[in-house]
Structures are given as structure tokens and as C-alpha cells.
N, C-alpha and C positions, 0 to 999 in steps of 0.2 A: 345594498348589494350583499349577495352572501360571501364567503371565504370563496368559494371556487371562481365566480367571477373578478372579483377583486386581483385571485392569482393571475387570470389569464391579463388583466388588464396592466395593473401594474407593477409586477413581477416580471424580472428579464428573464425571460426562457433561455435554454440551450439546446431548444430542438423543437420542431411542430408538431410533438407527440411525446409530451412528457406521459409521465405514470398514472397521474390526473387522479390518484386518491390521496383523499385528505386523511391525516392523522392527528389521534387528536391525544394517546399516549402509548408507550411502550416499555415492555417491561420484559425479561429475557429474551428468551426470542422470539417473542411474538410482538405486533404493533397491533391499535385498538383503531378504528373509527368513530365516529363521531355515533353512530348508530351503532355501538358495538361489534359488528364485524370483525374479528380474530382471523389478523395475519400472520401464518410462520414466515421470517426472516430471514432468506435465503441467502443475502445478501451482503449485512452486516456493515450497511451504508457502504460497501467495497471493502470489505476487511477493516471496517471502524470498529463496530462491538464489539471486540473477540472474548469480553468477560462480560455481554448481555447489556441489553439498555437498561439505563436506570438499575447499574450495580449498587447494593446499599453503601459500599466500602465508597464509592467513587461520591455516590451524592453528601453523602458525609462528609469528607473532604472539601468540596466543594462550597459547602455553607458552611464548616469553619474556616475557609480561608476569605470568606466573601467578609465577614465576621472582621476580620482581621483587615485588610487592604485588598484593593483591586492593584491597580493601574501606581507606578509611583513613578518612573520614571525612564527614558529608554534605556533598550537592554544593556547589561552590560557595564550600567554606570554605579548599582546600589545593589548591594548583598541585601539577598532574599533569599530566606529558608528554603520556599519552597523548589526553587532553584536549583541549588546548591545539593540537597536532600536527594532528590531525585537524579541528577548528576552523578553525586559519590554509587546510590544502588545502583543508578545503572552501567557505569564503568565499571565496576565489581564484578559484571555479569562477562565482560568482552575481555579479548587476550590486552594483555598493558600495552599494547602500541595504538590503541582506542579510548584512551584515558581521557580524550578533551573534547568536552561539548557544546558546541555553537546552536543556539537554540533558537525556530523560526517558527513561524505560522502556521506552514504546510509544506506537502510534500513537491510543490513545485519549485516553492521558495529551498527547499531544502537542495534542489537539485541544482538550481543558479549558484547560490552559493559553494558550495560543493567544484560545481565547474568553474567560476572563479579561483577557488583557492588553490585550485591545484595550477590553472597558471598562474599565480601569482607565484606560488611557490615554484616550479619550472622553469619559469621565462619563457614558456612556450605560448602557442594558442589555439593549436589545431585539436580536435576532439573526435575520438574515434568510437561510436556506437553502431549499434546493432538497429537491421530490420526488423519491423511491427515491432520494435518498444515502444514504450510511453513511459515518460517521466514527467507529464505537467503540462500546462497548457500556456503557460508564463513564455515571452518571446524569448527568454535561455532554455529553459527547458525543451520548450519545441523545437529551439534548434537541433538538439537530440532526438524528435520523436519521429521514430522510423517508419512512417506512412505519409506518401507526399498528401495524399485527397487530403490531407485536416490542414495543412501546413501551407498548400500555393495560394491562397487567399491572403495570405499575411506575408509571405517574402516583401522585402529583405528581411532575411532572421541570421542568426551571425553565422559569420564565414570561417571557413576551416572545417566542418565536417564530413568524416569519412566513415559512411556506411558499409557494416558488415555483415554475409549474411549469420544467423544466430547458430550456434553450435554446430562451425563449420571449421576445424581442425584446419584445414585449408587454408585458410584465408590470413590467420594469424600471423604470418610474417609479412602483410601488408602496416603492420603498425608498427610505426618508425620511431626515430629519435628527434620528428618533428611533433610528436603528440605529447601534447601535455597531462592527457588522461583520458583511460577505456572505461566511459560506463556500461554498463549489464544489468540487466534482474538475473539475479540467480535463478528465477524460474520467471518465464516472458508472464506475466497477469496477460493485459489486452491483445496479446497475441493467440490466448485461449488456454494457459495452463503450458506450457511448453517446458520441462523440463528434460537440462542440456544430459547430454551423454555424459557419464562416469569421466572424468580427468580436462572436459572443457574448459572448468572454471583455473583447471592448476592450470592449465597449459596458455591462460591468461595472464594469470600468476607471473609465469615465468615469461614471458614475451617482455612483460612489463618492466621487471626486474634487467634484461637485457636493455631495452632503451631506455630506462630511467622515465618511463613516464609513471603517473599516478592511477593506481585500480579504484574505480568508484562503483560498487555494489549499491546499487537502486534498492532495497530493501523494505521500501515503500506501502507496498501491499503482505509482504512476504512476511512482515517482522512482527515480534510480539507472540510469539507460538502457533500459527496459525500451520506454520510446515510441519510442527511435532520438533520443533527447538525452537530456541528464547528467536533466535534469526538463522538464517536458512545457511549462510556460511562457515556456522559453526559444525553441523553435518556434513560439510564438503572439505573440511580439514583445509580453505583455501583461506585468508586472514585480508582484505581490501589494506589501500592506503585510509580509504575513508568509505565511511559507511553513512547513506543516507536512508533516514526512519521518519514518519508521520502516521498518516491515517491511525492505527490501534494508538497508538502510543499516549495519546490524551485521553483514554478512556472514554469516549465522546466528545471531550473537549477539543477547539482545534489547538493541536502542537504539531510542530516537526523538528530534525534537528541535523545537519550534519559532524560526523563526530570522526578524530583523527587523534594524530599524535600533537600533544603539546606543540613539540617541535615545528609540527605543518603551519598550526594551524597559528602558533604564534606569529606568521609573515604577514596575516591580516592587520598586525598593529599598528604596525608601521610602513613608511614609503608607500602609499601615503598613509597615517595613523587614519582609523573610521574608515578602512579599507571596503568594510561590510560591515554596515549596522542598521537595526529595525526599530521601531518604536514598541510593537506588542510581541514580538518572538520570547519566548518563554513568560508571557501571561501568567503571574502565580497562581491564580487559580485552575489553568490548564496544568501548570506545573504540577498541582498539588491532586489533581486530579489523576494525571500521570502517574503521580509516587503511588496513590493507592491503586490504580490497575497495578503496578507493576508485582505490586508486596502480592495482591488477591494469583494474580498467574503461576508466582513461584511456589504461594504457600498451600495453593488448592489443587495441587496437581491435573491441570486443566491443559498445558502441554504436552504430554507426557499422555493425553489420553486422545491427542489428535489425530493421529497416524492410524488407531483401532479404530475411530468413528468416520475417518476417508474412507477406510478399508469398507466397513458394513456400507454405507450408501454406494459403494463401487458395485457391493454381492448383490443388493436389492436390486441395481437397476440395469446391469450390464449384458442379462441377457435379454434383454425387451426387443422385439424385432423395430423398436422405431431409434434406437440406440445404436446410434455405428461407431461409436468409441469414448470412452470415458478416460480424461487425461488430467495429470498434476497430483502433487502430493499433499496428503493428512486434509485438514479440512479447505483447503484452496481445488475446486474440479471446477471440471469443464467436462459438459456432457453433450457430444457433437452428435446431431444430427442429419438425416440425407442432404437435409438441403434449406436455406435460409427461411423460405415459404415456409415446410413443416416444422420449421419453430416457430416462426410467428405464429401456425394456426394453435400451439399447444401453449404458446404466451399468455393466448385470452383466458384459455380454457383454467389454467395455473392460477392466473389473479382472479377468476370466478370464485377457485376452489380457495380462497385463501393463503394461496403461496408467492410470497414473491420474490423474481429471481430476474434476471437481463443478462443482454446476449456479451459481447466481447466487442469493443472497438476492432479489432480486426479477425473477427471470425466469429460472423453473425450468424453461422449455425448453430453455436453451440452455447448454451448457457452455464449460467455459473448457480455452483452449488459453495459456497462460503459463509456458511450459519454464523450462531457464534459459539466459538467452543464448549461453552456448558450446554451446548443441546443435547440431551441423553439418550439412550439408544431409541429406549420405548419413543421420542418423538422423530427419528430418524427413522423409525419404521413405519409411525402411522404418514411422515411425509411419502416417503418409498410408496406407500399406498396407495397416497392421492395422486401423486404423480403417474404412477402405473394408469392408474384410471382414468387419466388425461389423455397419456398416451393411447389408452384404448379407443378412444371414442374419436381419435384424426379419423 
């Protein structure tokens, strides 16, 4: 049997129309097939590559820590360089009330613990999130994810959650001094790019600070310079109780982490001690892969150039009559079109032409544009191109 049949047979799908191309390497932003066929990477596995597949710095990394140990023991219990290493830079980078990092798998796992910690620390248990987010597909997470179609197949998911709509000034004093903590994405990903009005995120902020509950910034797709800063709340002047990061953050490898103040996040020790604990969460080798994405983001001004290269694919493709709105900031868009049908037909035409890109969990009009940051203009233009030329031919 070949790979393709082998995938359909014994591989667990998550949909009856997966992307159904084989890859067979990838290297910036492009991915190879097995026949050579040259994919541009629209996508960035969802905001994973954000410094390109198969970074040198990362694969490096990588084969000296393989060199050195994998796997020694669960997390938490044995000092590991690579751990530790990438902890101290990345606290370096956040205000010092973000000093302490609990290290997990992924970003869904990043999200459960996260919503534990803060009631543990509370003594609460009610959880107050926003419509069409997504934080994870994990039954904590989903308890969170604010579209019922993905979630009533699986109820009972835990109780106490209070849906809000998203960047809705309104609404804000419906969160009480029974919640233990407000998660958000600074900007909604699966809701299509949604970034909140100028003062939503303070005025969160501050509600929180009134009832003592905990701010939890999903930071999940956002983080890693993908907005044009190291994470999206450092341009909104707003600082979370705890902040949750995955996807970029292993450079490919999988990590996630949620990260607080000493203070918080010390209440996981005890009552009961192993409050929250994983066997592979901070993986040294994802760890060590981690440190070096992190060093190549700061040292190669590849943040700091994300916000110009949003800007250009917004000027290439915003007057296209099949274009009815282009949303989100630096290299995270959403490029909405009339209507679900006219993206599907420009879908096919896109993964013909070598570009690959997919719609939004809850806004299947519109596709995502989320390279990976070192795409350069000249490839952002001859993309603009092709795409233009897709769109011609609906």
C-alpha cells in the first residue's frame, strides 16, 4: 500500500476531507512533495513556523540535545538545562509579574492548566469566556470554546461557564466575584482575525482587578511575533494574571506553557502537592528547540518586520472585487470573502496553484494568510500574484 492509502486507513482523521497532500520535506516557507511540487505555506501549521521549517538554528539544537538525553524523568522532578535556559530568556522578555513557567505539551493542555490554576488559586470555579473562541479541543479547554456545533456531541464538559459576547464594552459587568478567571485571545484566530476595539483588553483588565478574578490571555496563536511584538499584550499596554503560549514557541517541536507569577502559580504545590503534573511537558528537546527559535526571533529582527509584511499582502490583495474584507494584524489575516461557496471554489484552485491556506473554525468565508515571518516581500508579491489569479478565474 502506498502512504496515501495507509493515511486513509490507519490514521485517525478529524474530518472527511482532510488536505490529502503528502509532504515529503519543508524548508522556509515552502513544503516539497514527494514529486517535487513547491508549496508556499500560508499557514505555518497555524502559526507554528513563525521562523520557517527546518530553521538551521532549531535543527541544530535539536541534534545536540538528542546527543545529550531525551526523556529522563517527569516534569518538574530534575533540573534540565534546556528547561531552565529557555525559562530564564523567556521571562527576560515579560513584565516580572510573568516570572514563572509551568511547561506542557500544547496549547490545549496549556489552557486546562491555566483554568485550573487560577481556581485553585481563587477558590472559585465559574469561568467566564468569550463567543467563537477556541482554546483547545481537551474536555477543559472546550469547556471554554465558544461555539456550541463542535462541543454538544461531547457535553457534559465542566460547569460554570459564562459566555460573553467578544469586544463587547457591554457586557463586562456581568463578571462577578464568582469567577475565577476571564479567558480571551487578544485577537479571536478561529473566529477569523477579530481584533478588539482600542481599551477592551484594559477594560478587562480592570473588571478583573474589581472582583479578584484571574485575566487569562490565550496567546496561543498570537505569540511569538507573529502580531509585530514578542506577544500581542505587550502592544495593548494590558499585563494578564497568566498568560498562555504554544504552537510557535517549539519552533516546530511540540511545547506549550502557562506562565504567572511565582506567587500563583506556587498554589499548584501543595493542597494537594502534584496539583498539576505531566510526564513530557517541557521535553528538552522541544525545550532546546524552543531556546533557539527564541534567540533566532530577537536576534534577526523578524518581529519587528511583521506589521510591514501584513501591511503589503493587505495592499496586494484588498482591492480585488472577490475580496470583501481583509482583517487582523501584522502577519495573522483573514481574507473574507462573499460567501463560504466562493472560498471553497478558490480553495481548489489555491492548492493547484501551490498555495496552501484554510478557512477559520468559525468563519468559513474567509481564509487565513499566516506565513512564516521570514517570508520576504519579493515572495509576498509573486504569492499576491497567484492568488490574484485564482481569484480571476471564479
Amino acid at each position: 500500500m502506498n502512504n496515501r492509502e495507509i493515511f486513509f486507513r490507519n490514521i485517525g482523521l478529524t474530518s472527511n476531507f482532510p488536505l490529502d497532500i503528502e509532504i515529503e520535506c519543508a524548508r522556509g516557507i515552502y513544503m516539497y512533495a514527494p514529486d517535487g511540487k513547491q508549496y508556499i505555506d500560508l499557514v505555518s501549521g497555524v502559526s507554528v513556523s513563525n521562523i520557517g521549517h527546518c530553521h538551521p538554528a532549531v535543527v541544530a539544537a535539536v541534534k545536540e540535545q538528542t546527543e545529550k538525553y531525551m526523556h529522563l524523568m517527569v516534569y518538574g522532578e530534575i533540573i534540565q538545562s534546556p528547561q531552565v535556559r529557555f525559562a530564564e530568556l523567556l521571562t527576560q522578555q515579560l513584565p516580572t509579574s510573568l516570572d514563572c513557567v509551568y511547561f506542557v505539551n500544547s496549547g490545549a493542555e496549556a489552557t486546562d492548566g491555566a483554568m485550573k490554576l487560577a481556581k485553585r488559586f481563587t477558590r472559585r470555579f465559574e469561568i467566564c469566556a468569550f463567543k467563537n473562541a477556541y482554546h483547545g479541543s481537551a474536555q477543559g479547554s472546550m469547556s471554554g470554546l465558544g461555539s456550541e456545533c463542535l462541543k454538544r456531541n461531547f457535553r457534559p464538559l465542566i460547569p460554570g461557564t459564562t459566555f460573553l459576547p467578544y469586544d463587547n464594552f457591554d457586557v463586562i459587568q456581568l463578571i462577578t466575584e464568582k469567577h475565577a478567571a476571564v479567558i480571551v485571545e487578544p485577537v479571536q484566530g478561529e473566529g477569523g482575525m477579530i481584533v478588539p476595539q482600542k481599551g477592551f483588553l484594559k477594560a478587562l483588565r480592570d473588571r478583573c482587578d474589581q472582583t479578584g478574578a484571574l485575566l487569562i490571555f490565550d496567546e496561543i496563536q498570537t505569540g511569538f511575533g507573529r502580531t509585530g511584538s514578542l506577544f500581542r499584550f505587550q502592544r495593548e499596554n494590558v499585563v494578564p494574571d497568566i498568560l498562555c503560549c504554544a504552537k510557535a514557541m517549539g519552533g516546530g517541536m511540540p511545547l506549550g506553557a502557562f506562565i504567572s507569577s511565582k506567587n500563583i502559580l506556587q498554589s499548584l504545590t501543595d493542597n494537594p502537592p502534584l496539583g498539576h503534573i505531566t510526564t513530557f511537558g517541557g521535553h528538552p528537546v522541544s525545550c532546546a528547540a524552543a531556546l533557539a527559535q527564541l534567540k533566532v526571533l530577537l536576534e534577526e529582527n523578524l518581529i519587528s518586520t511583521a506589521e510591514a509584511k501584513g501591511a503589503l499582502f493587505r495592499k496586494l490583495l484588498k482591492d480585488h472585487p472577490a475580496v470583501k474584507e481583509i482583517r487582523g494584524v501584522g502577519l495573522m489575516l483573514a481574507v473574507e470573502m462573499e460567501s463560504e461557496a466562493a472560498f471553497s471554489k478558490l480553495f481548489g484552485k489555491l492548492t493547484d496553484r501551490g498555495i496552501i491556506t484554510d478557512p477559520f473554525l468559525f468563519n468559513t468565508a474567509s481564509f487565513r494568510i499566516a506565513p512564516p515571518l521570514i517570508i520576504t516581500e519579493r515572495q509576498i508579491e509573486e504569492c499576491c500574484a497567484t492568488i490574484r489569479r485564482c481569484m480571476d478565474a471564479l
